[in-house]
Structure formats: C-alpha cells, structure tokens
mmCIF file of the C-alpha atoms, coordinates in Angstrom:
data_MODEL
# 
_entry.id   MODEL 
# 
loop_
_atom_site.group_PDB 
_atom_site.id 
_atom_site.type_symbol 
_atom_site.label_atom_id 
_atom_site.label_alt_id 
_atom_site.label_comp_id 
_atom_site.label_asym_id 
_atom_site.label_entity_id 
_atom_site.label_seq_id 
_atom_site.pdbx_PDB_ins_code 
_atom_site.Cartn_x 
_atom_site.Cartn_y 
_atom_site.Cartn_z 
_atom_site.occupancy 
_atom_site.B_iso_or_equiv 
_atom_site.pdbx_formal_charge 
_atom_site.auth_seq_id 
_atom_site.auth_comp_id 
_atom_site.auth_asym_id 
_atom_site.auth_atom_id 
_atom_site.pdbx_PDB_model_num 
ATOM 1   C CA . UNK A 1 1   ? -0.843 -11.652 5.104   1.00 0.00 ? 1   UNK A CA 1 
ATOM 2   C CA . UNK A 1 2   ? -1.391 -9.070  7.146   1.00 0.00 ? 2   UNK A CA 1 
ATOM 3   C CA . UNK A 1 3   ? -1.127 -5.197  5.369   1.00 0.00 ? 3   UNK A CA 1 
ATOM 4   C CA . UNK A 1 4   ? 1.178  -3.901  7.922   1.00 0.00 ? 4   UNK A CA 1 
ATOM 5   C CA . UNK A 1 5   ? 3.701  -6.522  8.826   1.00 0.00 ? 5   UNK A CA 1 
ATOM 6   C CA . UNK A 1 6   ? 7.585  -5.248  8.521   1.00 0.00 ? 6   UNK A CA 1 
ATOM 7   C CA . UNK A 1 7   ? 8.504  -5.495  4.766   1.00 0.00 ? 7   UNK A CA 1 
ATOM 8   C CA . UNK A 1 8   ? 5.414  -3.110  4.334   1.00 0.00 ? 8   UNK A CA 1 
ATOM 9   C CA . UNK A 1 9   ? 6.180  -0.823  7.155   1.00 0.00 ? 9   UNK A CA 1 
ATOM 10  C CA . UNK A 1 10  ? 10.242 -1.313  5.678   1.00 0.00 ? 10  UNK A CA 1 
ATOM 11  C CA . UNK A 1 11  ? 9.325  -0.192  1.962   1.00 0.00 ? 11  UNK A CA 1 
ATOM 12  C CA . UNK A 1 12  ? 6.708  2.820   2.947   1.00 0.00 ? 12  UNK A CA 1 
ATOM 13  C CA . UNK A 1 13  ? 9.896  3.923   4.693   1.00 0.00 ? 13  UNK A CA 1 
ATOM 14  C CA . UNK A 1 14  ? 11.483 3.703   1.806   1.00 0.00 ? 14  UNK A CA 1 
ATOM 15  C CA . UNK A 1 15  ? 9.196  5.166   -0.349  1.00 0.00 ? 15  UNK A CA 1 
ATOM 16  C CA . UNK A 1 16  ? 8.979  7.803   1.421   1.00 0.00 ? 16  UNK A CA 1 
ATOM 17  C CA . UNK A 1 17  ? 12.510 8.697   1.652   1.00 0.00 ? 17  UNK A CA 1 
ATOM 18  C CA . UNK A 1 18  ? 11.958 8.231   -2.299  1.00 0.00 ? 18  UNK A CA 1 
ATOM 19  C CA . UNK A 1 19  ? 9.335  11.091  -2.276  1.00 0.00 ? 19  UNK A CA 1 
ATOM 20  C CA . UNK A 1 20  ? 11.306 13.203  -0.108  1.00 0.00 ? 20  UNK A CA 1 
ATOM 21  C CA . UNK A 1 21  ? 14.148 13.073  -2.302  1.00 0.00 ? 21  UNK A CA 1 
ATOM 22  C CA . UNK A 1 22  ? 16.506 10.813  -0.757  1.00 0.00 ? 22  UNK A CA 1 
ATOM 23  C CA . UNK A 1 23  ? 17.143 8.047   -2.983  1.00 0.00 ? 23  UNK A CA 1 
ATOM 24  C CA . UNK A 1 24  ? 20.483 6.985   -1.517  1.00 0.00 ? 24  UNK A CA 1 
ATOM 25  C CA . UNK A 1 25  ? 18.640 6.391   2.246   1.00 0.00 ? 25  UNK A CA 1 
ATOM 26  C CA . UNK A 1 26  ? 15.316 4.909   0.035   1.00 0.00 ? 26  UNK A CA 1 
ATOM 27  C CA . UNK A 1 27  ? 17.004 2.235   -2.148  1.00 0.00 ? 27  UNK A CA 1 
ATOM 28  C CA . UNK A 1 28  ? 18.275 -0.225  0.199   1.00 0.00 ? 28  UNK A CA 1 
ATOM 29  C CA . UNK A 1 29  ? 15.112 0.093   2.053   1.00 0.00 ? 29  UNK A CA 1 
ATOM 30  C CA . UNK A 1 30  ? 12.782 -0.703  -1.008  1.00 0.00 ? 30  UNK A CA 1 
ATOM 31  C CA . UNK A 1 31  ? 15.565 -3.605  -1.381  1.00 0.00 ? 31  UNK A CA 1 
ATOM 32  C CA . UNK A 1 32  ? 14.990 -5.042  1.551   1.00 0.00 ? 32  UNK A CA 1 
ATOM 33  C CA . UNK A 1 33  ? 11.793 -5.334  1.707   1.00 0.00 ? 33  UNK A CA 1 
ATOM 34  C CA . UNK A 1 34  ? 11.653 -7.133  -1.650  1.00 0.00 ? 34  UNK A CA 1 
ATOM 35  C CA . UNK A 1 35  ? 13.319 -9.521  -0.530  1.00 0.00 ? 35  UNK A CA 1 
ATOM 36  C CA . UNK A 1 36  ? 11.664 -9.710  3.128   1.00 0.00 ? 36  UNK A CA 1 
ATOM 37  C CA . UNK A 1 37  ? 7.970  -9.527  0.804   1.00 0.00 ? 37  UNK A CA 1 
ATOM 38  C CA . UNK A 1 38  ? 5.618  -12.373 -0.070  1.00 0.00 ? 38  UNK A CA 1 
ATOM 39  C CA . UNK A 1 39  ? 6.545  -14.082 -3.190  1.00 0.00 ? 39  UNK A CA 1 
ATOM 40  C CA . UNK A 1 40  ? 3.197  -14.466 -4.156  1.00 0.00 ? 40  UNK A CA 1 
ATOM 41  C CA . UNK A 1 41  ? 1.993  -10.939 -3.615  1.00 0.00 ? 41  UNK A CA 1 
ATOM 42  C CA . UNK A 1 42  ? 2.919  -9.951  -7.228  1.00 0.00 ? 42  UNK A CA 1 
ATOM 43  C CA . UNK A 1 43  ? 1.008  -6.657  -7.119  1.00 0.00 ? 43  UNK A CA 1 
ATOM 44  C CA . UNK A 1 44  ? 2.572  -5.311  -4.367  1.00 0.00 ? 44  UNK A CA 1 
ATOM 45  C CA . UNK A 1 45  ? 5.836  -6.484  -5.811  1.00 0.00 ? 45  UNK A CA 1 
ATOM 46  C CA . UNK A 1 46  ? 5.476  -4.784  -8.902  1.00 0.00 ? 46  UNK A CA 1 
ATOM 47  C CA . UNK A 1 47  ? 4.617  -1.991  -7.024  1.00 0.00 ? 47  UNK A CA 1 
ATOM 48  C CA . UNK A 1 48  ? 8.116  -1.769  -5.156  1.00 0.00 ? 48  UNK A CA 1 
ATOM 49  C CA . UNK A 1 49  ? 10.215 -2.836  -7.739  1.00 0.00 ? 49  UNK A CA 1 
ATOM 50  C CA . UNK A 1 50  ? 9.202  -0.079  -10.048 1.00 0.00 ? 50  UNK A CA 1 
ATOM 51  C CA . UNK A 1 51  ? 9.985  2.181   -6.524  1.00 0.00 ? 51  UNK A CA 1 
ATOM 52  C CA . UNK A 1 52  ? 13.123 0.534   -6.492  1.00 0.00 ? 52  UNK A CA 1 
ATOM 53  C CA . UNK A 1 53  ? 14.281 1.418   -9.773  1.00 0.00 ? 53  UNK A CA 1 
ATOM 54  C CA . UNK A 1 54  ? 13.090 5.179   -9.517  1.00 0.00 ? 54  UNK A CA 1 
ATOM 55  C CA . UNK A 1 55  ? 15.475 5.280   -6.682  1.00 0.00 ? 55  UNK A CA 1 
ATOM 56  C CA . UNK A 1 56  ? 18.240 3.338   -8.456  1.00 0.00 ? 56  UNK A CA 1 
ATOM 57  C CA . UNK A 1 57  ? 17.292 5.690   -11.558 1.00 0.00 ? 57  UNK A CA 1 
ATOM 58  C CA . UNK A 1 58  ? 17.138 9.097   -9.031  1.00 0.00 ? 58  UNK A CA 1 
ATOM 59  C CA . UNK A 1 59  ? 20.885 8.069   -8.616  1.00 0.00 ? 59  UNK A CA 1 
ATOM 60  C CA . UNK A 1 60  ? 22.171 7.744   -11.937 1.00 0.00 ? 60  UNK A CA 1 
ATOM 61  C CA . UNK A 1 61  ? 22.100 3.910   -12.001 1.00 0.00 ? 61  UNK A CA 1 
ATOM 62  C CA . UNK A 1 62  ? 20.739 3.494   -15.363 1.00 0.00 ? 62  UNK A CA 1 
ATOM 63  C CA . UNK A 1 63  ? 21.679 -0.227  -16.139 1.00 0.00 ? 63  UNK A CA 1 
ATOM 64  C CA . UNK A 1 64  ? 20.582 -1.588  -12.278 1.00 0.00 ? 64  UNK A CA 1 
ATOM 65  C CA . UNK A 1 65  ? 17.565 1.105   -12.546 1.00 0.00 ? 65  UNK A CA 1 
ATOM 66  C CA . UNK A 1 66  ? 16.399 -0.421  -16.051 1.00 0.00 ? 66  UNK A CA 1 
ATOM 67  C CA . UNK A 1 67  ? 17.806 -3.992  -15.484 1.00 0.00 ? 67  UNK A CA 1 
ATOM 68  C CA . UNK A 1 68  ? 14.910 -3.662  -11.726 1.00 0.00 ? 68  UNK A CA 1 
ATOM 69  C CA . UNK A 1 69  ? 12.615 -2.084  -14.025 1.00 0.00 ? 69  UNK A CA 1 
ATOM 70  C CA . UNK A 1 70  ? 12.619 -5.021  -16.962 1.00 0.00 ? 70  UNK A CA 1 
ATOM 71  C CA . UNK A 1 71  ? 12.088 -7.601  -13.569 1.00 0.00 ? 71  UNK A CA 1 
ATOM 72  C CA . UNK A 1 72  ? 9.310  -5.628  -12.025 1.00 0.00 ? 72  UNK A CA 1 
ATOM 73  C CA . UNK A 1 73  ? 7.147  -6.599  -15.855 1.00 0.00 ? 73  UNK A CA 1 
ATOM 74  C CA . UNK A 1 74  ? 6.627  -9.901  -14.923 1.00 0.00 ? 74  UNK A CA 1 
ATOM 75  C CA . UNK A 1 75  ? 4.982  -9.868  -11.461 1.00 0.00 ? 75  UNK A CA 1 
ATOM 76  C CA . UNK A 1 76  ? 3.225  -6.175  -13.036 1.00 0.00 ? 76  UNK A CA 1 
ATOM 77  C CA . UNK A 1 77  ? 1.762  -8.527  -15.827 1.00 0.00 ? 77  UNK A CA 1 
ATOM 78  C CA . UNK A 1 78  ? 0.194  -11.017 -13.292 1.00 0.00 ? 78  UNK A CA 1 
ATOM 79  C CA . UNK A 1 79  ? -2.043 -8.442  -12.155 1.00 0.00 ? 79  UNK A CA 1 
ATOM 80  C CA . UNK A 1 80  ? -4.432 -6.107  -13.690 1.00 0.00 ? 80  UNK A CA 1 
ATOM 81  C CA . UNK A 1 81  ? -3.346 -2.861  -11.884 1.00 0.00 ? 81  UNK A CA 1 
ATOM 82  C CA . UNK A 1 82  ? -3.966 0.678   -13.250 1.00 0.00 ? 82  UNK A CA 1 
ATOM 83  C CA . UNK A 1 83  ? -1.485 1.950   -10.539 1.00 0.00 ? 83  UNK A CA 1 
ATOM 84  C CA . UNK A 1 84  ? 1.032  -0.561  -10.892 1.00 0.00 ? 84  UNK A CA 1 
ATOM 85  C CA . UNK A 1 85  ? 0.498  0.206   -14.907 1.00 0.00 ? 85  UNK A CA 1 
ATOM 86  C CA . UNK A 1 86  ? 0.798  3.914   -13.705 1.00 0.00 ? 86  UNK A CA 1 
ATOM 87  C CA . UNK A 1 87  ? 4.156  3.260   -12.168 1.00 0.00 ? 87  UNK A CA 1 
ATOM 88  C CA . UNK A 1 88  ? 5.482  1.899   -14.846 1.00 0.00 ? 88  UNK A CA 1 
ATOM 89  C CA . UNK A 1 89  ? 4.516  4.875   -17.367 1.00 0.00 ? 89  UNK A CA 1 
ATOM 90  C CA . UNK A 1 90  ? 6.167  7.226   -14.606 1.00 0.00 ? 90  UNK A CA 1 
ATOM 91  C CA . UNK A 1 91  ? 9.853  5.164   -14.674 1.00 0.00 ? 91  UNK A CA 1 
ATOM 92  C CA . UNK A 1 92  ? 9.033  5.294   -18.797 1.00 0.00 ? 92  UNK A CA 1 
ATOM 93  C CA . UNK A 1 93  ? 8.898  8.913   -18.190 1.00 0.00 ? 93  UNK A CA 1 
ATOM 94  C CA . UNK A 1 94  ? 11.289 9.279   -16.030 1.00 0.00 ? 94  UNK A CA 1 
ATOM 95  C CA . UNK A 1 95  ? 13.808 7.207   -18.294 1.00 0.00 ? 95  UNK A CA 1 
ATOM 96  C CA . UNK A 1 96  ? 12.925 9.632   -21.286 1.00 0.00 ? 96  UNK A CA 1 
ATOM 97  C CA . UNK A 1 97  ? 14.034 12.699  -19.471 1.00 0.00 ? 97  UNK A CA 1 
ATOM 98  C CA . UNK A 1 98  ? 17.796 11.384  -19.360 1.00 0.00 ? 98  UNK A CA 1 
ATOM 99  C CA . UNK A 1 99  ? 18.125 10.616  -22.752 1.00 0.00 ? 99  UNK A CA 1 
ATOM 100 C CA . UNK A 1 100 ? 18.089 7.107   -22.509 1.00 0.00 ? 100 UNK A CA 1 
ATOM 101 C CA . UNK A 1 101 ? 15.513 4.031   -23.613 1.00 0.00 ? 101 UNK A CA 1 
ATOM 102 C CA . UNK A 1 102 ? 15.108 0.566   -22.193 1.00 0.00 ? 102 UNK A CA 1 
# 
C-alpha cells in the first residue's frame, strides 16, 4: 500500500474539515474512505472510524456516532496503538460532555 493513494488523501480531507469544524462536509468524506480503505490496514481503520464518529457525534448523531464508535474497537484492538488508544479516550470524552454513555 502506498501512504498516499486516494482513500488517504479522501479521509485527511475529511479530517480536516473535522478539525476545522465542519462535520457535515467531513463525515461523508471519512465514510468514504472507509469503505475505499484496505481491509487489512486495521490501524489506520481504527483511526478513521473513531474520526468518523467525532463527526457523526459533532452533529448530534449519538446512536450512529456511538453505534461507529463500538465498530472502530475491534480493528483498534488488533493493534497496539497509543494514538489510536488516544482517539478513543477523546470520543469517551467527547461522549461525556453531552450527557450521554456508550
């Protein structure tokens, strides 16, 4: 695989719309690229899912934001990642600050 092909370039677009703010513009670009990615790349799709459900999250999807989130553990647990792990305590976080738990 090569680290920029199009799902990569696809989801740092999205992520970035994420970052900026714009989770409406960044969640069907993080979606894509899921699906476009590598099945076997379980990092990196960890990594994106737990982006996707920020966004989804960002937006007030709670049961599609937690419902990603709960799908993103088992490709996270395949890897030993302190920044997938990371991203995982920030959508934990995240969650908390609307009142709601997984």
């Amino acid at each position: 695989m090569t680290y920029l092909d199009e799902p990569k370039l696809i989801v740092d677009t999205g992520i970035a719309h994420g970052r900026l703010g714009e989770a409406a513009t960044a969640e069907p670009l993080i979606a894509d690229a899921l699906r476009r990615e590598d099945h076997t790349n379980q990092r990196g799709r960890a990594f994106h899912s737990f982006w996707l459900a920020r966004t989804q999250l960002d937006q007030g999807k709670l049961d599609q934001a937690c419902h990603t989130a709960t799908q993103a553990r088992e490709p996270a647990s395949a890897v030993a990642s302190e920044r997938v792990s990371g991203h995982l305590r920030e959508f934990y976080d995240q969650l908390a600050h609307t009142g709601t738990s997984p």
